[in-house]
KEFIKOL-683587 format. One record per residue (C-alpha): residue in one letter; x, y, z. Coordinates in pm, whole numbers, padded with zeros to 5 digits, always signed. Layout:
N
aXYZ...
***
This chain:
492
x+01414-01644-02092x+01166-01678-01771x+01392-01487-01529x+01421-01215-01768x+01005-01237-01782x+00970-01174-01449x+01193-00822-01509x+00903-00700-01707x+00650-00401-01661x+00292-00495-01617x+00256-00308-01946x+00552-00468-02126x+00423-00793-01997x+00051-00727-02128x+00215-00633-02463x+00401-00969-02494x+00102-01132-02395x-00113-01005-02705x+00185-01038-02931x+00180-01391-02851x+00572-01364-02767x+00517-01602-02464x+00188-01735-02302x+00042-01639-01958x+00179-02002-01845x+00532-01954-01950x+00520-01616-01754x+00333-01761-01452x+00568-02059-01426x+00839-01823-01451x+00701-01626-01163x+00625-01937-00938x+00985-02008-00991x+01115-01671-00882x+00904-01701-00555x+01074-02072-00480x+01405-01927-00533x+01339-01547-00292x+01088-01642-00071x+01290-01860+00181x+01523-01508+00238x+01266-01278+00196x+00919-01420+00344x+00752-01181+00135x+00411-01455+00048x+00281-01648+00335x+00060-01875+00097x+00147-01948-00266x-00083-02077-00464x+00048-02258-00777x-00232-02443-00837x-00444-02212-00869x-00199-01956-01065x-00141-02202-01328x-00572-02333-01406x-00591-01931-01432x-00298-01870-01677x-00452-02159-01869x-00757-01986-01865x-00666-01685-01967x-00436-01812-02266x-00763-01998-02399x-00951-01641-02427x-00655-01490-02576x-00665-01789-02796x-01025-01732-02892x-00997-01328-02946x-01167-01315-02623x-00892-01106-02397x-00959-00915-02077x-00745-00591-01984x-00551-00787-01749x-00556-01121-01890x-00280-01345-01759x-00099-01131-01587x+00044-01254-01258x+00005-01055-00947x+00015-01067-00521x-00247-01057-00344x-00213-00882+00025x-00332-01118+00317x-00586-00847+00380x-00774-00945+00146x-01049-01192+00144x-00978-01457-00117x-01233-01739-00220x-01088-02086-00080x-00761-01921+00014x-00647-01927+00382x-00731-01521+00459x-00545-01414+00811x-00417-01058+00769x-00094-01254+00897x-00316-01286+01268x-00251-01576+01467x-00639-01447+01560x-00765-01584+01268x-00604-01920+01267x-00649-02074+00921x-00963-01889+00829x-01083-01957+00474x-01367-01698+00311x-01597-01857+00107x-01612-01551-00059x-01408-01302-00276x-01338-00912-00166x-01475-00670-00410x-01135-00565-00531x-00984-00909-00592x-01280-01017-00794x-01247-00719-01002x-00895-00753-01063x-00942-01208-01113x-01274-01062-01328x-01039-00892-01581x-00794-01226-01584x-00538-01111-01340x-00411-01437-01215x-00316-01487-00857x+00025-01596-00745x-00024-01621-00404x-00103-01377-00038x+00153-01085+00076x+00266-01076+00421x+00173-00809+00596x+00162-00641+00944x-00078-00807+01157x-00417-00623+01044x-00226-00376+00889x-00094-00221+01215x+00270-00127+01147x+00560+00045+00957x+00759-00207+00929x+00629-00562+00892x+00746-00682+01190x+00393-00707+01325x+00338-01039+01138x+00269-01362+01291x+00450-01537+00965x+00781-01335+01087x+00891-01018+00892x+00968-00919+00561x+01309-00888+00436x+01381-00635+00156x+01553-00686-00147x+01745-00394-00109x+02054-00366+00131x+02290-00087+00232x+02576-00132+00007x+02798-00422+00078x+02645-00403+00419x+02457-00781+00538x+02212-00626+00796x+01807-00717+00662x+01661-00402+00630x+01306-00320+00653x+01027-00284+00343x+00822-00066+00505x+00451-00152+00630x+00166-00243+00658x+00211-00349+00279x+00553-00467+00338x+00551-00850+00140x+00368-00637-00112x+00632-00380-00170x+00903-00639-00134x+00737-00899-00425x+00682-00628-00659x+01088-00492-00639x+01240-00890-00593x+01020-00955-00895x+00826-01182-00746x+00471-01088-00929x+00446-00784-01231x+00177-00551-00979x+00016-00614-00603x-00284-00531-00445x-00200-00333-00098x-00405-00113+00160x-00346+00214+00280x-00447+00332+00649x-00180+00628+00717x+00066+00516+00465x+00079+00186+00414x+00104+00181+00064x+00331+00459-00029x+00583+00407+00279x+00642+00064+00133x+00657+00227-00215x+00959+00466-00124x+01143+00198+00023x+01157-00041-00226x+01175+00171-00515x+00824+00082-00657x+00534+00304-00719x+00219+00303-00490x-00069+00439-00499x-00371+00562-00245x-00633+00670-00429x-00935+00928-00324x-01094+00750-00041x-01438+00563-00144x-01221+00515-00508x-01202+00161-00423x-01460-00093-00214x-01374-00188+00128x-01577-00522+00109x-01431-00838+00158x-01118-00631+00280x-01028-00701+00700x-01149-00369+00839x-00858-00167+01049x-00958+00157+01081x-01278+00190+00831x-01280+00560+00790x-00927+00494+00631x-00878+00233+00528x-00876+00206+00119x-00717-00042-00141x-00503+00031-00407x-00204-00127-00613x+00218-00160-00591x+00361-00153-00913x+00683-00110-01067x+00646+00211-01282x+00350+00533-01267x+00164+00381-01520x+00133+00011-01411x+00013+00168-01120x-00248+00317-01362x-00348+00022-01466x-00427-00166-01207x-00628+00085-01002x-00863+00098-01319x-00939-00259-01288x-00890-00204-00871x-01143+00095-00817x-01549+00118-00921x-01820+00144-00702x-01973-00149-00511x-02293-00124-00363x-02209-00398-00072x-01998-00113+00025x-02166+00255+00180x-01852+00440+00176x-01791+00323-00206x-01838+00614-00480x-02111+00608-00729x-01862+00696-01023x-01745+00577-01358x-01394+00453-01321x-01135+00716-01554x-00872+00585-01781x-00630+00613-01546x-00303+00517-01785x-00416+00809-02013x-00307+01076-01773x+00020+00916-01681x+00197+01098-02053x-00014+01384-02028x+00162+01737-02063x+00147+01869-01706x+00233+02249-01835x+00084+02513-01620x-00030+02294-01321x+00080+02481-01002x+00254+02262-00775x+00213+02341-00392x+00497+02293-00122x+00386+02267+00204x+00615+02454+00449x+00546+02235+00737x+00696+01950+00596x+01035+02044+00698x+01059+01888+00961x+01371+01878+01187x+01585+01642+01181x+01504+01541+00818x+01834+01391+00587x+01963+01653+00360x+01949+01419+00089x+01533+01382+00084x+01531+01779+00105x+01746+01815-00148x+01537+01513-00349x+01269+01758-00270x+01409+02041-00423x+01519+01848-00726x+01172+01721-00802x+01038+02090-00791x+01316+02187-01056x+01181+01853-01237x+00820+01992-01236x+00921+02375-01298x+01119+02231-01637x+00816+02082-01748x+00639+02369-01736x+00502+02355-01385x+00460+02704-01130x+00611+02628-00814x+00372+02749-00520x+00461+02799-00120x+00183+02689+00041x+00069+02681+00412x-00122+02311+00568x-00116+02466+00945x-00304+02192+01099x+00006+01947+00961x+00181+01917+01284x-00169+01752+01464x-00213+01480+01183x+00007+01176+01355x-00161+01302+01746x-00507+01288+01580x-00420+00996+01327x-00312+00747+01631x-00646+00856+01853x-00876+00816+01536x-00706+00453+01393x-00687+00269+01729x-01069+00378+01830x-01158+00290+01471x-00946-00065+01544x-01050-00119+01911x-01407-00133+01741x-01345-00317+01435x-01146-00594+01675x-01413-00675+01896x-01587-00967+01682x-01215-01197+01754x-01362-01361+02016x-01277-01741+01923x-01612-01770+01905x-01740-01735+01550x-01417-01843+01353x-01052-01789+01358x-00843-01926+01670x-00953-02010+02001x-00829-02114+02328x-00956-02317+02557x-01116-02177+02896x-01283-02249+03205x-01579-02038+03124x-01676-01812+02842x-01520-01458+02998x-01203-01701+03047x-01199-01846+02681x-01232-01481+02528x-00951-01324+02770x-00717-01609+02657x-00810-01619+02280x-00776-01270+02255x-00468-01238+02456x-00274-01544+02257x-00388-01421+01855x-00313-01059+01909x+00031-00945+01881x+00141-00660+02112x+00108-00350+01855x-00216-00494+01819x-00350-00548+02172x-00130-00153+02198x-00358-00034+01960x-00681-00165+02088x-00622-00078+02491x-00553+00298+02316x-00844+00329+02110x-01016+00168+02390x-00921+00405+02608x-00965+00730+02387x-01394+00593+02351x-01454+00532+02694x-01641+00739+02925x-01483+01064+03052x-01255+01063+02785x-01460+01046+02443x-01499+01426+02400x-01140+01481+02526x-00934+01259+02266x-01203+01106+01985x-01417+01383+01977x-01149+01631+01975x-00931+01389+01699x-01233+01399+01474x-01272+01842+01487x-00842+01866+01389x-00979+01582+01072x-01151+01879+01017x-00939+02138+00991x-00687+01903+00831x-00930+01846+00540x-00986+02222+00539x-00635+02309+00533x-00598+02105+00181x-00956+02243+00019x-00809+02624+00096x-00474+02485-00070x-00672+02373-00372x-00789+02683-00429x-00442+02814-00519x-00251+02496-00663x-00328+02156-00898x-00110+01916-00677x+00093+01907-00387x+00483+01758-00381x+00663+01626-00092x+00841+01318+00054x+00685+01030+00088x+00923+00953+00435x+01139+01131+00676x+01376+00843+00604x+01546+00563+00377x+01466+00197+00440x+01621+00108+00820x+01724-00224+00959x+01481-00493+01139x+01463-00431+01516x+01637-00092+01493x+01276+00115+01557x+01048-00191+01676x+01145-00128+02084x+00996+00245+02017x+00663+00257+01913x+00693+00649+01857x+00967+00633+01651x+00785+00409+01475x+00484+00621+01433x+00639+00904+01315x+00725+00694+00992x+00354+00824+00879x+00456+01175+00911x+00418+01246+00515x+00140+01079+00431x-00105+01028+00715x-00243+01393+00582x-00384+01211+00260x-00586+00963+00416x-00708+01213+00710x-00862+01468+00427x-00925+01137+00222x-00721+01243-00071x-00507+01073-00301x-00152+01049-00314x+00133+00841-00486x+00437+00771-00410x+00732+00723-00680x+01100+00666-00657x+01326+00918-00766x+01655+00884-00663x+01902+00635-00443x+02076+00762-00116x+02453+00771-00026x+02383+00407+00076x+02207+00299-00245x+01899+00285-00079x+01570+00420-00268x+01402+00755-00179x+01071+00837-00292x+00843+01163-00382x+00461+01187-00306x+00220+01374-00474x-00114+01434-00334x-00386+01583-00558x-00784+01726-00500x-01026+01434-00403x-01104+01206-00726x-00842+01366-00938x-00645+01078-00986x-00550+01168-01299x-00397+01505-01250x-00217+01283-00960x-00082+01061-01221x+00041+01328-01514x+00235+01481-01232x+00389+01178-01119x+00440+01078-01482x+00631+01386-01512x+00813+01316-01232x+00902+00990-01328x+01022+01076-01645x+01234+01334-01487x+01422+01122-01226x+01480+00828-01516x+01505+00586-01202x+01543+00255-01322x+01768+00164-01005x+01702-00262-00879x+01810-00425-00610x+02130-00648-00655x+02067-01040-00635x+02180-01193-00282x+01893-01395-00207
***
């Protein structure tokens, strides 16, 4: 009975839940269990926090008891190291921060804890969120659940939301929160098979959330199918005044638009995201999901984004300055790690040299670089104008279509250490979705098919600025469409 728990939807789970067919301790229990058995192969939580999980479950199985349930009550999720958790150690997986431990609770976690969601334990991650493959970690990498057929090799989960991704397809928690810079949440989506969502920038508050690049950064939740995904962002998003980017708006009913009829939308396909080089089997995954969409009653649109091929070149200029910025309070001074020195210039040299990682200290000497004098109005300024046109490029588009369909990678999952020596390589893993977060849009990612190795592929769709829901029908369409219901095979 609990393994077969943990198999459950977010949806199914909340179901059982108010049918009284198990309690939110039997499920949590069953949960802790699955993480004692997986995480030893897959290091996909750095903390877990049974304790806690269980006085929560409790908790919410007395308001159940008393007629008094939340919209999430008792359901187990992850919690990404990114964000800041109330007597939880709170790294985003930086030696930097040492065992830091807020006394405070990010915005998005006490929403989610607010409507009973009970906390399992924190994601790995890459270090600040820098990476594409969680190898960036100072816990170690993620393994994914999946593996190339009968091949043994540990393939990657995708990043920065990479112990995230991985939980949510091991079955290691029903939903997760994650954080999307240029990708981060729907890369890891597409590899694991889950569903991932970034919604409209300013959707979700960034307080209480470890600041990587803050013009992009924004939350938003791993799940297993379109609508769990719904779900959770309802309880996710909602504005926060400790937060200036965050959106004065009443949150939508997200899961409503996940079955809605999606007849007559026009669907745009960008042209420049052929790319060369790309496997025929995501093209033609691409090509079946516009016959998916044109069955349902969709019109299938050619579009034009021209600015396309300047969105990684102006993405890595904008991110690093944003980082090299956000970095500079990890001093060892104020809290987190610190090394000892013969004098203060000493002490922050070492400190900062010995809790970065070297895609981190990579990213701040860039974005260093690109602010400094002589050089501001040749790469940041510059950056910032093709943000512009980027944006522009997807407000023209909206003038002609509802949504926007394309892959969510250039690739399948690939193996540990086979891209880390190359950072470009690397970065080009953010071709398909850094767009989105440049024009601040939202975009999902769903799984739709497996490749000739069994490994999952996934299909984005990016919609107009707070029109989440359109975002969802479409993907709900999708979904439906593809009938995935692919998992990886037990090894761990």
């Amino acid at each position: 009975m609990s393994a077969d728990l943990t198999k459950l939807t977010l949806k199914d789970a909340l179901d059982g839940l108010d049918r009284k067919a198990f309690s939110s301790r039997e499920l949590t229990d069953a949960f802790l269990a699955a993480i004692d058995a997986a995480n030893p192969a897959l290091n996909a939580y750095v903390v877990v926090t049974a304790n806690k999980a269980r006085a929560m479950a409790d908790a919410a199985d007395a308001r159940r008891a008393k007629g008094e349930a939340r919209p999430l009550d008792g359901a187990p999720l992850g919690i990404k190291d990114l964000f800041c958790t109330e007597g939880v150690r709170s790294t985003a997986c930086s030696a930097v921060l040492g065992n830091f431990t807020p006394t405070y609770e990010s915005t998005v976690t006490a929403r989610l804890f607010g409507d009973g969601a009970v906390m399992l334990g924190k994601l790995n991650m890459d270090e600040f969120a820098m990476g594409s493959s969680n190898e960036t970690s100072a816990f170690g990498p993620v393994v994914s659940p999946w593996r190339r057929g009968n091949d043994v090799a540990k393939l990657t989960p995708g990043g920065s939301s990479g112990g995230s991704a991985a939980a949510v397809a091991a079955d290691l928690c029903l939903g997760a929160t994650a954080t999307d810079t240029g990708g981060s949440i729907r890369q890891p989506a597409a590899f694991t098979g889950t569903v991932g969502i970034k919604p409209t920038y300013g959707r979700c508050s960034r307080w209480g959330i470890v600041a990587f690049a803050s013009s992009l950064d924004q939350a938003g939740p791993i799940a297993k199918t379109v609508e769990d995904s719904a779900i959770l962002l309802r309880s996710m998003a909602g504005h926060d005044p400790k937060d200036s980017t965050s959106l004065p708006l009443e949150t939508p009913d997200f899961a409503k638009a996940c079955g809605r009829s999606v007849k007559g939308l026009r669907i745009g396909i960008p042209k420049e995201y052929r790319v060369d080089g790309m496997p025929a089997e995501i093209e033609a995954l691409w090509r079946q999901g516009m016959a998916w969409l044109k069955d349902a009653g969709c019109e299938i649109v050619d579009i034009s984004l021209p600015h396309t091929k300047y969105a990684l070149p102006a993405y890595y200029i904008v991110a690093p300055a944003e980082a090299s910025s956000n970095l500079a309070r990890y001093d060892g001074m104020r809290f987190g790690a610190r090394a000892d020195g013969r004098d203060l210039t000493e002490t922050y040299e070492k400190s900062r040299a010995q809790g970065f990682g070297r895609e981190v200290q990579r990213r701040i000497l860039i974005g260093t670089y690109v602010l400094s004098a002589g050089y501001y109005d040749a790469y940041y300024l510059r950056a910032q104008k093709v943000r512009q046109r980027i944006a522009q490029d997807f407000r023209d588009a909206y003038e002609k279509v509802d949504a926007i369909l394309t892959p969510t990678a250039p690739s399948a999952a690939f193996g540990l250490g086979e891209k880390s020596g190359d950072p470009v390589q690397m970065y080009l893993n953010d071709i398909f979705t850094v767009t989105a977060n440049l024009a601040g849009l939202p975009g999902i990612s769903l799984p739709a098919a497996l490749d000739s190795a069994g490994l999952p592929l996934g299909l984005q769709v990016i919609g107009r600025a707070l029109d989440e829901e359109t975002v969802f029908a479409v993907a709900g369409a999708v979904e439906k469409a593809a009938g995935y219901t692919a998992k990886p095979a037990r090894w761990w």
